[in-house]
N, C-alpha and C positions, 0 to 999 in steps of 0.2 A: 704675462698679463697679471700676475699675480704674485709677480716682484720675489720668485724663487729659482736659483739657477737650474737651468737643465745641466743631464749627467750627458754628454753625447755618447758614450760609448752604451750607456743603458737606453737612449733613443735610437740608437744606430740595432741593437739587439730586438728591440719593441716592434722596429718595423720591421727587419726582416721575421721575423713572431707572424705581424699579421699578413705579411705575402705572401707566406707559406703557407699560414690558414685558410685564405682566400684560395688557393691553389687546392689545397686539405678537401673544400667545396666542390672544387668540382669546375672551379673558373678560372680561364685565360689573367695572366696578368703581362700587361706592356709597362715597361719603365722607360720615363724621360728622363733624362740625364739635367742634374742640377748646375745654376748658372752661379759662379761664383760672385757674391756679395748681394743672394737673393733666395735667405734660409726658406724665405713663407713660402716658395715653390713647393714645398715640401706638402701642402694643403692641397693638394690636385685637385678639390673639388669644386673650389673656387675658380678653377682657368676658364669654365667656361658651360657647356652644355651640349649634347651629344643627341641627336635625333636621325637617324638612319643616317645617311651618309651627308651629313650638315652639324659642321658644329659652328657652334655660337660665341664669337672670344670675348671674356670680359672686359672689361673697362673700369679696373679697382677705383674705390674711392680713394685711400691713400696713396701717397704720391711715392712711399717704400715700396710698393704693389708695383708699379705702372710697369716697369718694366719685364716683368714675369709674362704678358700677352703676348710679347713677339715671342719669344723660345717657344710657348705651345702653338699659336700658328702654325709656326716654321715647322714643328713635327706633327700640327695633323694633316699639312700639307702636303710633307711626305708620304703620309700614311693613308693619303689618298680622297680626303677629306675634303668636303667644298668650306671652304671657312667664310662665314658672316659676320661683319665688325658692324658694331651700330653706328648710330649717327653720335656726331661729336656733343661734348658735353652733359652726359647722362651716366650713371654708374651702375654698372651691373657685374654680380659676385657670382655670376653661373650657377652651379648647384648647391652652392651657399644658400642660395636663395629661390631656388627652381628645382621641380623636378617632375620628373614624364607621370602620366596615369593615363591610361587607356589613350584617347585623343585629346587631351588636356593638358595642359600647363599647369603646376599649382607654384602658385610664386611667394613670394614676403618681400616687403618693401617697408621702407620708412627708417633707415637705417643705416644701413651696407648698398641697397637695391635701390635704382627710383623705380615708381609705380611707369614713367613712359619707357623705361627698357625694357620690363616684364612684355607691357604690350607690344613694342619692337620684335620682342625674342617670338613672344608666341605667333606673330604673324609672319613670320619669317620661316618658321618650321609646320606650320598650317595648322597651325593648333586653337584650340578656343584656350582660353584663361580667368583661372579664378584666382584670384589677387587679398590677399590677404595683409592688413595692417598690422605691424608688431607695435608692440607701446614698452616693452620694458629692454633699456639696453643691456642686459646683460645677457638678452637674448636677442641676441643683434642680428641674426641667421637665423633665416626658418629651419636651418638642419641643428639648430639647435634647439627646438622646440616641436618638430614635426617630425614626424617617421612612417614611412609606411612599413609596416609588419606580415603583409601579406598582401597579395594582389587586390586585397578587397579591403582591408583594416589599413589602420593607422593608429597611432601614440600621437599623445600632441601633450604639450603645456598649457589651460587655459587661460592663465594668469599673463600669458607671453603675449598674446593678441588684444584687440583691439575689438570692444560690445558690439558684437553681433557679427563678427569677422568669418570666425570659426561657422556658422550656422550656415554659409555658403555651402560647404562641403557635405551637409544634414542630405542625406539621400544616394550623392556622391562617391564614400567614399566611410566603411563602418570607424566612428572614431571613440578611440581609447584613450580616456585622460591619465595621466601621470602626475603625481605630489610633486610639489616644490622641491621635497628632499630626491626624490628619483630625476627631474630634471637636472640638478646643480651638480648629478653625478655623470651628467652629458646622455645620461640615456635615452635621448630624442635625436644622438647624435648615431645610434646604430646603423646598420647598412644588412641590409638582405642579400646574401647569396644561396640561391638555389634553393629555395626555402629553408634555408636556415640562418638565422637573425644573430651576426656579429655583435656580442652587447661588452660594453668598457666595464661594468661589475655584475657580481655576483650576490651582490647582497641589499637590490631592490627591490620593494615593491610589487614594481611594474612585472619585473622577469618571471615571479610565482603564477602570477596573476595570467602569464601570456601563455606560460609551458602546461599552468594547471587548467585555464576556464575558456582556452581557444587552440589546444597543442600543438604552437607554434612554437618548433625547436632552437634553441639558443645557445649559444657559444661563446665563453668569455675570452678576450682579448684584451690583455694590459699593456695600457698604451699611456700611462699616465706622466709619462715625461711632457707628450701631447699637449696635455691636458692643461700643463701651466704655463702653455701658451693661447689657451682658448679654443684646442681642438679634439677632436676624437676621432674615432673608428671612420666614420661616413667622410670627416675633411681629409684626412688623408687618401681617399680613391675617388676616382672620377668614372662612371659606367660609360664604355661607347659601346 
């Protein structure tokens, strides 16, 4: 995405890095096995969405995408899974653009997501949904501008939403803005394991701010081969 070759043997090293770390925490890791001439599988977070024994299969916008939804099917199927496809013509990028809080949905649309799949998804896993508008594409993914940091907090980008989007969550959900500069470093893109917050740098903002004035523990992860494809730490895993 940002017209610089990846090294594969230094992304091939990056990942195993972070599934070992992820392991390091204290968490299960399952691997799909990739389809050949369908590298974005690699983004597991986009396949889909996970709510007790119900997962939810995307339906990419792009048409290089499409075919990555049956191989993850086919293996939550295996794995025991009731799998739910939406209704045709609608696009939804799974935990690209969704993810679980308490009995809630928090979703992002306008983008990668439409706002009638959010609501498809959340009433299919019985969840209420609070839907959030993005306005700026370079934050095309709510897990690109949204994080939850702990059971109760969250990181967000404000600039990445849509006047008066964000203020659904005011009560919901403690939230944590992050700079321009610590967003473009994907730090919206981290992922929580076991309470401790997977982060792409070390040299944020955001990260002093989270370990000093809320001591939530953080862990750096380079993963920056990822990164100039437009992903990070959180698109690379999928939680079931």
């Amino acid at each position: 995405m940002i017209d610089e070759p990846v090294n594969p043997d230094i992304a091939k090293m990056q990942w195993d890095s972070l599934k070992a770390t992820i392991e390091t925490m204290g968490a299960k890791v399952k691997v799909i096995e990739p389809a050949k001439g369908l590298p974005d599988m690699v983004f597991a977070a986009n396949a889909g969405i996970v709510h007790e024994d119900k997962f939810v299969v995307s339906t990419m916008k792009h048409k290089e995408r499409h075919e990555e939804s049956k191989h993850y099917s086919s293996w939550f199927q295996k794995m025991g899974y009731q799998v739910i496809e939406l209704i045709p013509g609608v696009s939804f990028e799974g935990c690209g653009d969704a993810l679980l809080h308490c009995d809630s949905l928090i979703g992002g649309y306008g983008y990668r997501s439409d706002l009638l799949a959010l609501e498809v998804t959340a009433g299919s896993l019985g969840l209420s949904l609070y839907d959030l508008k993005l306005r700026d594409p370079m934050f095309y993914h709510l897990d690109t501008c949204f994080c939850k940091v702990s059971e109760t907090s969250a990181i967000y980008y404000p600039e990445a939403f849509c006047i008066g989007e964000i203020e659904k969550l005011k009560g919901i959900v403690d939230l944590i803005p992050v700079t321009e500069a610590d967003a473009r470093l994907f730090m919206c893109n981290s992922m929580l394991v076991n309470n401790v917050l997977l982060i792409p740098s070390n040299i944020s903002e955001i990260d002093n701010k989270l370990r000093n004035s809320y001591g939530i523990k953080t862990c750096v992860v380079d993963v920056s081969e990822f990164l100039k494809s437009g992903g990070s730490i959180q698109c690379l895993s999928l939680k079931i």
